[in-house]
N, C-alpha and C positions, 0 to 999 in steps of 0.2 A: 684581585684585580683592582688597580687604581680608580678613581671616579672618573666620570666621562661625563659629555656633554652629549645630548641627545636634542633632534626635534624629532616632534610626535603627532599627527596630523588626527583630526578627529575623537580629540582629547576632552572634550565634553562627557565621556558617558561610555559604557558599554567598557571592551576590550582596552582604548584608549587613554581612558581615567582609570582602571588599573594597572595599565603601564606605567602611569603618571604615578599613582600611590607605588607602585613596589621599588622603583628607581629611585624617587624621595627616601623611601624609607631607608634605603645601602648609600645615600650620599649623593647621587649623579645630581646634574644639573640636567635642564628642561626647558626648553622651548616648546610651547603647545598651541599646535592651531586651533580653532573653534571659530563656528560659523557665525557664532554672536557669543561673543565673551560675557557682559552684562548680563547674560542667560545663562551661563556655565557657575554657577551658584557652590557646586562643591570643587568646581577645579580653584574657583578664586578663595574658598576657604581653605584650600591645600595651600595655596602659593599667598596666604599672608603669615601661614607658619613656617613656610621652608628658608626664609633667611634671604631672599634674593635667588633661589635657586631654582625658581619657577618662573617662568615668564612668562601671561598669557597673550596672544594675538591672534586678530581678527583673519579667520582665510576660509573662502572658498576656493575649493583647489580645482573648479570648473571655469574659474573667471582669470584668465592672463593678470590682470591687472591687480589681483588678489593676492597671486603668487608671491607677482616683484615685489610687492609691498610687505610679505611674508618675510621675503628674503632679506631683504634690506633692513627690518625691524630684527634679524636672526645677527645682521653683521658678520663684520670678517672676521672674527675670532673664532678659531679654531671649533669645529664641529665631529664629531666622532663617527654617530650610529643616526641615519634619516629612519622612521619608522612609517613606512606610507600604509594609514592603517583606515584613513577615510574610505567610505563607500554607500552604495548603496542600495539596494537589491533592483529596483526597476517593476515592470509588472510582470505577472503571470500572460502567457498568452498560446493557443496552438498559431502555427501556420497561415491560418487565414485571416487570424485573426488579432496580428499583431500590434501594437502600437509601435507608429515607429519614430515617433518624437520622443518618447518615454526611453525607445532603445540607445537615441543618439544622446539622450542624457544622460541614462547611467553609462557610457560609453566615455563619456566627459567627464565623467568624477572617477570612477574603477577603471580607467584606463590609460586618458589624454592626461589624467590631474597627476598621479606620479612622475609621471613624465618631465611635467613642465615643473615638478616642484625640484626634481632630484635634477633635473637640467638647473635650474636657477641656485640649488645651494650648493653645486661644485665645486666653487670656491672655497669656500667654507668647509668641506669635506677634504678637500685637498690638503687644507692646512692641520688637518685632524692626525690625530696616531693612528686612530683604529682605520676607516675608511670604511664604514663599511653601511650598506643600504636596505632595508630590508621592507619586502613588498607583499603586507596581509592579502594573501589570494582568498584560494578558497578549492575544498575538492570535487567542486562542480564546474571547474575552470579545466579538469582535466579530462580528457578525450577519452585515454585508456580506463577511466572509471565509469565512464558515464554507460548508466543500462537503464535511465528511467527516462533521459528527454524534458522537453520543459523545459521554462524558466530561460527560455529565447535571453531576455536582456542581461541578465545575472552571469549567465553560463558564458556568452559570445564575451562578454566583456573582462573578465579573469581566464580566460584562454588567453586575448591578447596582452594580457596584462602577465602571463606566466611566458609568452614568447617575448615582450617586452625586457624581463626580466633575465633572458637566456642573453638577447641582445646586448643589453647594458655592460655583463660579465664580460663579453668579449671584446667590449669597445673597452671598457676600462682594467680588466684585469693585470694588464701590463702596469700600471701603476702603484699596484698591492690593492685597488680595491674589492671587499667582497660582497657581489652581491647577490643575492637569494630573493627567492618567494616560497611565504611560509601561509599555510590550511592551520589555522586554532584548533581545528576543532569544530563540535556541533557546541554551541557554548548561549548560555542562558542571558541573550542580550535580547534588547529588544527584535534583532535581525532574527535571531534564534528562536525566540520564543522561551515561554515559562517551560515549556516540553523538554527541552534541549538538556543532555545530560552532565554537562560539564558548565561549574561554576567558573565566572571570569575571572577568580583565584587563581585555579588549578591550570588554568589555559594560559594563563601569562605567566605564570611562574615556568610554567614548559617552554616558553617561545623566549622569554630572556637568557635561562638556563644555556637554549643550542645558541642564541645566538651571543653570549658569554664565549663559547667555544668554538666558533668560526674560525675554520683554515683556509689557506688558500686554496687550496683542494675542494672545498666547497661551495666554490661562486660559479652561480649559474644554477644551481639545483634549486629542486622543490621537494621541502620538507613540511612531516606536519610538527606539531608543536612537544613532542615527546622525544626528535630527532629521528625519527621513520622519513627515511626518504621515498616518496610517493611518485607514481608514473604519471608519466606527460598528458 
């Protein structure tokens, strides 16, 4: 496959920074958001040996005005693969005792902030070969798996962020775009924990791999990172 041009949201750390290392490594170019650049200490010593093929910039993908500024420092040169990989868990809580400032937050980053980022680099997607968008869920975002409950803000907000993801295929499908929402995995991030069985090696080596192979036939679905297509 040719080299391609990617942005990668939440590219500090975790899942995100190894996206960033294994796509450097085969060539691609990068645009990577982070919520403080200055603070992303090994993504800026990735991107002063890739040659100009990293770019870091500042985004909160909860703040509109973040976005534009995202988008605009991303320019209109052609863009390939958006990877909406920012997130973030919210609190634990029952029924009664919910937080629900906490809930419309993480609601704002896991759900409204893809939205508005894959809204705002359309352009730049448009003018891409590949077209194609891909949206880190989660498989506690799915209905037909859920048998444990909990986790109110986490759970409500990658539901809508995996019906979001149905929706986008059908608005834009007719243009050759593909786009998906992809489950890592249980994977040893800090979201994860030390517990979690799956290194962010193995987990992103799986989720570039399916989405290397992206058909049209594939946009709208939820997959997890080995290419197992997972229920709603």
């Amino acid at each position: 496959m040719s080299t391609m041009r990617y942005a990668i949201t939440g590219a500090s750390r975790g899942l995100g920074l190894e996206f960033v290392r294994q796509l450097l490594r085969r060539g691609d170019s990068i645009d990577a958001g982070v919520r403080s650049p200055p603070e992303a200490r090994q993504l800026q010593e990735l991107a002063l040996g890739a040659g100009g093929r990293l770019r870091v910039h500042a985004l909160d993908i909860s703040d509109p005005k973040s976005v534009d500024s995202f988008a605009t420092a991303v320019g209109h040169e052609p863009l390939d693969v958006l990877i909406n990989n920012a997130g973030i868990y919210g609190k634990d809580g029952t029924l009664t005792g919910l937080d629900y400032e906490s809930m419309a937050n993480t609601f704002a980053v896991n759900t409204l902030g893809p939205l508005r980022l894959t809204a705002a680099l359309l352009p730049a997607l448009r003018r891409g070969a590949a077209r194609r968008v891909v949206h880190i869920t989660s498989l506690m975002g799915s209905i037909g798996d859920n048998g444990m409950g909990g986790s109110y803000d986490y759970r409500i907000s990658k539901v809508a962020l995996n019906m979001a993801t149905r929706n986008m295929h059908l608005e834009l499908c007719g243009e050759g775009f593909v786009t998906i929402c992809m489950h890592p995995g249980w994977v040893r991030t800090d979201m994860g924990g030390p517990g979690a069985p799956l290194r962010p090696e193995e987990s992103v080596r799986g989720m570039i791999n399916v989405i290397d192979r992206l058909e049209a036939e594939d946009g709208g679905r939820f997959f997890n990172y080995t290419g197992e297509e997972l229920p709603w």
